[in-house]
N, C-alpha and C positions, 0 to 999 in steps of 0.2 A: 512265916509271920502270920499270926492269926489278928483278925483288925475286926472289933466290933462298929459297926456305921446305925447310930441310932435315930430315930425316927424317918426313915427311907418314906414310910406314909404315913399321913398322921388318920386320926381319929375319922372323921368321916369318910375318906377312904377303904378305912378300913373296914366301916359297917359298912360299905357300898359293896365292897369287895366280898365279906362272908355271907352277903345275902345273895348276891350272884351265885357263888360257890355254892349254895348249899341245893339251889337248885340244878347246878351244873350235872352235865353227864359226862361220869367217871369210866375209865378204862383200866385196864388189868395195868399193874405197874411198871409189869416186865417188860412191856413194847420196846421201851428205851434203855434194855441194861442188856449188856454184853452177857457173854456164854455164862461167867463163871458168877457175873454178881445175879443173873437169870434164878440162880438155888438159893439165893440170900434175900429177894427182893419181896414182901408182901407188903403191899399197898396199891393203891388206887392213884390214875392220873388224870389231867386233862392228855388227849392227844393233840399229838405236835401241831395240827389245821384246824384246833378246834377254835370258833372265832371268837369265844368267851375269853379263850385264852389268850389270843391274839390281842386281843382290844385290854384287859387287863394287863398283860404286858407290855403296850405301850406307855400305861400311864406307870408302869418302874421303871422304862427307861428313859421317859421324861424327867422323874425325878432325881436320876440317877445323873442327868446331863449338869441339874443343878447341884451336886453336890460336891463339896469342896474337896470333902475327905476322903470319897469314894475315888475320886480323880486323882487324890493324891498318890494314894495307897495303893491303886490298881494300875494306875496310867497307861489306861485301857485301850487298844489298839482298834476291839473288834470285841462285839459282847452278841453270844449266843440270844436269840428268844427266850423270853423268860418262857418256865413254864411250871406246871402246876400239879402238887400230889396230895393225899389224905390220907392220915394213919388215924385210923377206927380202933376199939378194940380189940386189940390178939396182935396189930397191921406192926410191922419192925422192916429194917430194911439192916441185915447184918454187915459185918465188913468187908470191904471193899475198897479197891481204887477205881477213880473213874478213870472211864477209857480218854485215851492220850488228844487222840483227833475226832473232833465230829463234827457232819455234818448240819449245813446248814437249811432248815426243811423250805422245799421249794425254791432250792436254790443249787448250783453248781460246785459251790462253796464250801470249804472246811475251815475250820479253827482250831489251832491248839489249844488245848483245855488249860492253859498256864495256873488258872484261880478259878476255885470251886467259889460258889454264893448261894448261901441262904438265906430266903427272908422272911420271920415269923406273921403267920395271919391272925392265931390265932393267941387269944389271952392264955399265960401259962398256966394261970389259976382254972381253966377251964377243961382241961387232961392230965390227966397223971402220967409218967411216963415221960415216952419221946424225946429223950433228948439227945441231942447231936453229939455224938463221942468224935474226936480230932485227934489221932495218935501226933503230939506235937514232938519237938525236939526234945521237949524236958519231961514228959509223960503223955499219958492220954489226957484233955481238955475236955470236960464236959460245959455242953454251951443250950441253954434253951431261955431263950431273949422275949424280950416284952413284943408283944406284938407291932411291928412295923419296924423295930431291928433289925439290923441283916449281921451274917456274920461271914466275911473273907475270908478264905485261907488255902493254902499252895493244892494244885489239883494231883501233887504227887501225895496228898496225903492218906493214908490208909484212914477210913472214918464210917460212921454206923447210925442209924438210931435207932433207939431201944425200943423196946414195944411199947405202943400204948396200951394202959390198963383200966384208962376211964375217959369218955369225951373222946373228941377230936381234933385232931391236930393236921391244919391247915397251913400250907408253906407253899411260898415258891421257889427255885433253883433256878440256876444257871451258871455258865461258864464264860468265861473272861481269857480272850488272847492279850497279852500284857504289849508294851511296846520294850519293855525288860523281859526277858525270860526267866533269867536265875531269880527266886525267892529271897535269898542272901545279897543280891547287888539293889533288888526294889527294897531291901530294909535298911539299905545305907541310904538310900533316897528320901525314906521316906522319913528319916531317924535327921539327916540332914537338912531335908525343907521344916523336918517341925522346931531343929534350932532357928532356923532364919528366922521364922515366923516368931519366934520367943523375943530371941533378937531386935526385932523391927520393932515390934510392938513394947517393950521396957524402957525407961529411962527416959533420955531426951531425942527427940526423932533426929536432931540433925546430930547426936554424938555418936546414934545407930547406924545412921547413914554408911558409914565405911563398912564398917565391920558386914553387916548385912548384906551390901552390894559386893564386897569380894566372896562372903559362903554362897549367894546366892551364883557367882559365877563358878565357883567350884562345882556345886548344884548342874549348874548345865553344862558344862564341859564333862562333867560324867556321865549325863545324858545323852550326849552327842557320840559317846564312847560304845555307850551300852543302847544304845535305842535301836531298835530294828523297825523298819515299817514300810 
């Protein structure tokens, strides 16, 4: 299930956030990629303690606390530190899957990487290039979003970005432990709360009342079923 979550930050935000970044100090990109995405990876990061990154991270998963959709879709267990990378000129990062479990930095802690997350910084009109390939079910998904979009989807998924060939292309990533694991059982979930929600909200509220309170029990006895945590 690939899930677009649009405006994660809005507008001043995100001028707050590209003028931090541009004066930020970048590190090689491979710090954080396994053996084999290590020959596929050219780009630039924050590292994992840098406090620019720490402190901009906070404020996406402040906004991520608020958001409806994001909770819905991901029903998020445990969510990775965001962090932070820049594809310049020539910068690509080829295909790859991410690694299954990682660590938590400065911490004892692991997470299953259940859902992959990006979140666009930068305006698209602003680089040519860069954009997110998602080998999905029905082909590969090419995805490169307005800036302060983010885009979901299963951390089993083989995925890329293409080179930048003009400008700069500013994002943040992170990984998401689901309290679902299977991709397939969060898409009846999520395919299911957004009838209720249709539901609830059509017609006469007290004629929806049934109908809505039995889906929405179905909703969490399947929760109750499949939730781990």
């Amino acid at each position: 299930m690939l899930i677009q979550i649009p405006s994660v930050l809005d507008a001043t935000q995100l001028q707050e956030f590209r003028q931090q970044l541009d004066s930020a100090e970048w590190v090689d990109g491979r710090i954080s990629a396994g053996y084999l995405a290590k020959q596929v990876k050219h780009n630039r990061q924050l590292s994992d303690d840098n406090p620019l990154g720490k402190k901009l991270g906070e404020v996406i998963l402040r906004s991520l606390q608020r958001n409806s959709l994001f909770s819905v879709a991901a029903l998020p267990l445990r969510i990775l530190p965001p962090l932070f990378n820049c594809h310049e000129s020539g910068n690509t990062y080829g295909r790859h899957v991410d690694g299954a479990i990682r660590p938590i930095p400065g911490s004892m802690h692991r997470i299953r990487t259940d859902l992959s997350s990006t979140l666009f910084l930068s305006d698209p009109a602003s680089y040519d290039g860069g954009e997110l390939v998602i080998d999905d079910t029905l082909g590969p998904r090419e995805v490169k979003l307005a800036a302060g979009d983010m885009v979901l989807y299963p951390g089993t998924s083989v995925h890329q970005v293409r080179p930048v060939t003009r400008g700069k292309r500013l994002a943040s990533f992170f990984w998401i432990q689901s309290m679902v694991r299977e991709d397939h059982k969060r898409k009846i979930l999520f395919d299911l709360d957004t009838a209720i929600q249709r539901v609830a909200g059509t017609g006469n509220p007290n004629s929806a009342a049934g109908p809505a309170t039995e889906l929405s029990g179905v909703y969490h006895n399947l929760l109750r079923l499949w939730a781990e945590l």
